[in-house]
N, C-alpha and C positions, 0 to 999 in steps of 0.2 A: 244420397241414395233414395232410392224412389222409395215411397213409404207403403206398405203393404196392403192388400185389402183386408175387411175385414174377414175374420175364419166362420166359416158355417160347421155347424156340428148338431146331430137332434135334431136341424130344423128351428137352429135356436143362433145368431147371429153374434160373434166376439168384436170387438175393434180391434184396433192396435192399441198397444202400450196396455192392456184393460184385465182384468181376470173375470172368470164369471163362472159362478156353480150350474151343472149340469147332470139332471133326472132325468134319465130315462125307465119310464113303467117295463119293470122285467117280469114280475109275477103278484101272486096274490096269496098269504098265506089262508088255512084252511077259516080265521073268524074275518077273511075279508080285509086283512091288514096292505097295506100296498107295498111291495117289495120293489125300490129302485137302485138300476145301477147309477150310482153318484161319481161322476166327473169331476177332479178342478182345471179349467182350463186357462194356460195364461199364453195369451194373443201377444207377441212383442212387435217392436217398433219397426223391426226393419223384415224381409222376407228371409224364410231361410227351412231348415228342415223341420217338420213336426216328429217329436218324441214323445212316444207314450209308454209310460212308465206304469205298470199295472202288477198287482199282488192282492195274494191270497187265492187264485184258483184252487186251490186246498183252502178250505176254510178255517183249518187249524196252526196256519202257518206265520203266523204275530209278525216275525220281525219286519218282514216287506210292510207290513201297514207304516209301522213302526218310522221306517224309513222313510214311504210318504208324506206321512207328517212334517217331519223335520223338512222333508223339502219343500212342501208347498209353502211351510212358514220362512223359508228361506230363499224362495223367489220371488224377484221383481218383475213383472213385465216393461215394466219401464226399462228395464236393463237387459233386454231379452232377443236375439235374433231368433226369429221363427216360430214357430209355435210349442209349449208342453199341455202335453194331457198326462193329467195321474189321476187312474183309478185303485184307491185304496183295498177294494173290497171287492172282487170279481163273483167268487160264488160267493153271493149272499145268503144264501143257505144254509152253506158249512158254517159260517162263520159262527151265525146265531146260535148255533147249535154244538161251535166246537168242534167240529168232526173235518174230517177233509172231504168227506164228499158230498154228495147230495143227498136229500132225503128219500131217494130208491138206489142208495149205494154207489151209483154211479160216480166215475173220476170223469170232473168237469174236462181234464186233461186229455181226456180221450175221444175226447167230443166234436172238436172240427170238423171241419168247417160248422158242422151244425145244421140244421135244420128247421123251418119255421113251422114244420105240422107233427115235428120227431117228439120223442121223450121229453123230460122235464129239461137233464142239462145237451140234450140238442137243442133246443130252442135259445135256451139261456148261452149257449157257445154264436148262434147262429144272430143273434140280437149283438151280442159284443161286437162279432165278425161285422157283421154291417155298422153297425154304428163308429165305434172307435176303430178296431182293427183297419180299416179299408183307408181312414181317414190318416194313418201313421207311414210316415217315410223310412224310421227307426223305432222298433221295440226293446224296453229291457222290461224284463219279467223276472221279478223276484219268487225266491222259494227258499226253505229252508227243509231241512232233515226231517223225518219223518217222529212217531213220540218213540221218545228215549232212545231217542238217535241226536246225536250231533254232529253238525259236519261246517269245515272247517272253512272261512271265507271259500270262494271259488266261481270260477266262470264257468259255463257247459257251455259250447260252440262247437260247431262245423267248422272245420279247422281250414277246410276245401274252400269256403265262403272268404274273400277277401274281404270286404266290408267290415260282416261282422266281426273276421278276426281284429282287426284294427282296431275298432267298437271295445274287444277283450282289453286289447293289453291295453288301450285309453285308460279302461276300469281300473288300472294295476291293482288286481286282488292277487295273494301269491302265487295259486295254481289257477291254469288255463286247461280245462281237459276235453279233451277231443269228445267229441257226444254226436251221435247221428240224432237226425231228427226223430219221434216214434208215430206211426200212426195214429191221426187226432189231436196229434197237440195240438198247443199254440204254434212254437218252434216249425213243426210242419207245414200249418198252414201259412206262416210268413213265409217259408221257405217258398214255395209255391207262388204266392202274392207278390216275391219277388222285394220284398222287407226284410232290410240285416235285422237280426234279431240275435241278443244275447240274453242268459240265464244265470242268474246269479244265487249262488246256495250257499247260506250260511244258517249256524246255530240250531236250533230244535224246533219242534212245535210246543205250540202253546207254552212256550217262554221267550222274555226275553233276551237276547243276547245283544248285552252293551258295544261291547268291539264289532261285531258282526254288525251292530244299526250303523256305528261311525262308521266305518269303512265301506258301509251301503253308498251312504250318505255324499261322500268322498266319491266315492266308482261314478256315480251317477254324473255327479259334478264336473269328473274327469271327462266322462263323455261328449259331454255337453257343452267342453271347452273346445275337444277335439274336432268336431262339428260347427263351432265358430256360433254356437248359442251363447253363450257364456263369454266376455275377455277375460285375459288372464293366462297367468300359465296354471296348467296340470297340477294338483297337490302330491307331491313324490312323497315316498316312505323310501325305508330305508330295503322296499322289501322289490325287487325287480322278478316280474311276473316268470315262471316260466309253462312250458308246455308239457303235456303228458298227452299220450295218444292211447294210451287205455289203461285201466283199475279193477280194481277184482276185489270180491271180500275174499278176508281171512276167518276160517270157520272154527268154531269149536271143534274137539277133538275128543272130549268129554264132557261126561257128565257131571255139574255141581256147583261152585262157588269158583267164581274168575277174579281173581287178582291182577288187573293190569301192572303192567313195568314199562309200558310207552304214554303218552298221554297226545293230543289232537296236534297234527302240525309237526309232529315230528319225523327226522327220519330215522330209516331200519337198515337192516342191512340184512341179508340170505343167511338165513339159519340164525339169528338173534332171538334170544325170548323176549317175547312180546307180551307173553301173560302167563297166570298160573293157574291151573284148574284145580281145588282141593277139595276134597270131601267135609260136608257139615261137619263131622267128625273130628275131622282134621288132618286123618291120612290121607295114603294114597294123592301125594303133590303131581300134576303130571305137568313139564312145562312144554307151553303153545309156543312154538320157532317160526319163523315166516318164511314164505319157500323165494320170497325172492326178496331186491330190495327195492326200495319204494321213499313214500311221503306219507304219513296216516290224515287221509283228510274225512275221513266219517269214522264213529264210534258208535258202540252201543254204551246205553248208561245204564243198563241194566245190569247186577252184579251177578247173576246167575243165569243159566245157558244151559241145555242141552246138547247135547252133541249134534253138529251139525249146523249150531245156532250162528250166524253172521255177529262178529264179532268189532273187527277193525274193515274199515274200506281203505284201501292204499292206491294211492295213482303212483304207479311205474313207468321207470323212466331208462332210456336209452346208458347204456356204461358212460358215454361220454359226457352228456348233460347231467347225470348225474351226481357230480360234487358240486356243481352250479346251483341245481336246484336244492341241495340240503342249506347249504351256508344262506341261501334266499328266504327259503321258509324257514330255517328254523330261528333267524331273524325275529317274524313275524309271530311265532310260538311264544316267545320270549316275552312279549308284550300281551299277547294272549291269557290275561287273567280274569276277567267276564266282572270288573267293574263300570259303574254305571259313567258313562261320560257323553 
């Protein structure tokens, strides 16, 4: 096979078979410090799709870094069709600071395409956009749940998008959920650029989640197989993905002290209690029933709630697919205990 040329990116030149780190100058913090978006790029032997694997656009969202890691030290380009780009750390801002957005509040996620004369994160969206973005044939964009929320493996795709859907269930994470693009994402703008792009959400912020990094780690892999980056077959679980075409929270209904009785990955059923709301005190029990049946794939960890407060996220599922998707996920619950591996 004809051997590839080499990959330009930055302005900065890869070979084949080669890896090589890549800085791009993104800003300047306020003592003059230089803030760069860091690339690893691995150029492989033969021609084939470029994957860019990118997390943290919230800056407080660990596990995709997490995931990064693991893979960059777990790719060869000697062993590689086509090219990977992973950026570990997209908003460099949040990160340092913890927070998901930027430092004028802004959601880097809302930002696309971007701007070179915009705001702090247009520029910083419109610098990515041109540099990696434009350069990738395939995105996955990792994320995880917001603070003291958790939420359970999962894919977000346009279901409408043949590519990407392929791309999903490559991943085999347990649930696949229908997700429209929003103005400004990422998502959006690949949509647009005409780039399958998938979104992968697990665990919490600013923790890590052990099963949520492996089974990152695995998705990625998968994809990468599926695309003919990788040889090999697929790494299967016991868990076969399914589809949900939409989710809804389940709300508080009082005020006080919530007692869960479901826990992440499980399923529910139409009018099952799902939690208990009780007074400090310790009267007045009122139990929370879910109005329909579902999968819990996001949580609050917070034990107390107002009324009104978003409790459980459940992706709902059609009567028929429905005992499909329980015996699937709840598979994958079962192993679900946040040890480190």
């Amino acid at each position: 096979m004809k051997r590839p040329a080499s990959f330009k990116l930055a302005g900065q030149k890869i070979v084949p078979g080669s890896r090589h780190s890549i800085k791009v100058p993104a800003a300047r913090l306020y003592n003059d410090t230089p803030m760069d978006l860091h690339a690893e790029v691995f150029h492989g032997v033969k021609p084939g799709p470029v994957l860019l694997v990118c997390a943290a656009i919230h800056g407080d969202e660990l596990n995709g870094i997490e995931i990064c890691r693991r893979l960059i030290s777990q790719t060869d380009p000697l062993e590689l069709t086509g090219t990977l780009i992973v950026v570990p750390v997209v908003n460099v801002f949040g990160f340092i600071q913890q927070s998901r957005y930027l430092p004028d509040r802004r959601d880097l996620n809302r930002c696309f395409p971007g701007s070179e004369r915009g705001a702090l994160g247009s520029r910083l969206a419109f610098l990515f956009n041109e540099t990696l973005v434009q350069s990738a044939t395939h995105i996955i964009d990792l994320h995880t749940g917001a603070i003291h929320r958790s939420n359970l493996p999962q894919i977000r795709v346009d279901t409408d998008n043949g590519d990407a859907l392929k791309m999903a269930h490559a991943f085999n994470s347990p649930v696949i959920l229908h997700s429209k693009e929003r103005d400004g994402s990422l998502r959006s703008l690949a949509t647009e650029l005409g780039i399958p792009l998938i979104l992968y959400e697990a665990g919490e912020a600013l923790r890590f989640d052990y099963p949520a990094i492996k089974s990152g780690v695995i998705g990625v892999q998968n994809v990468m197989k599926s695309l003919k980056m990788l040889k090999g077959r697929r790494t299967r679980k016991k868990v076969t993905p399914v589809v949900a075409h939409r989710s809804a929270w389940i709300r508080n209904e009082h005020d006080g002290l919530v007692i869960p009785q479901v826990q992440l990955g499980q399923t529910i059923q139409k009018s099952q209690v799902i939690a208990e709301t009780v007074s400090p005190h310790g009267d007045d029990l009122h139990p929370l029933r879910s109005p329909f049946n579902g999968i819990i794939i996001g949580i609050s960890n917070i034990p107390v709630a107002n009324e009104g407060e978003a409790l459980f996220n459940v992706a709902q599922f059609d009567e028929d697919v429905f005992s499909d998707a329980s015996s699937s996920v709840d598979v994958f619950s079962e192993a679900y205990d946040g040890k480190p591996v």
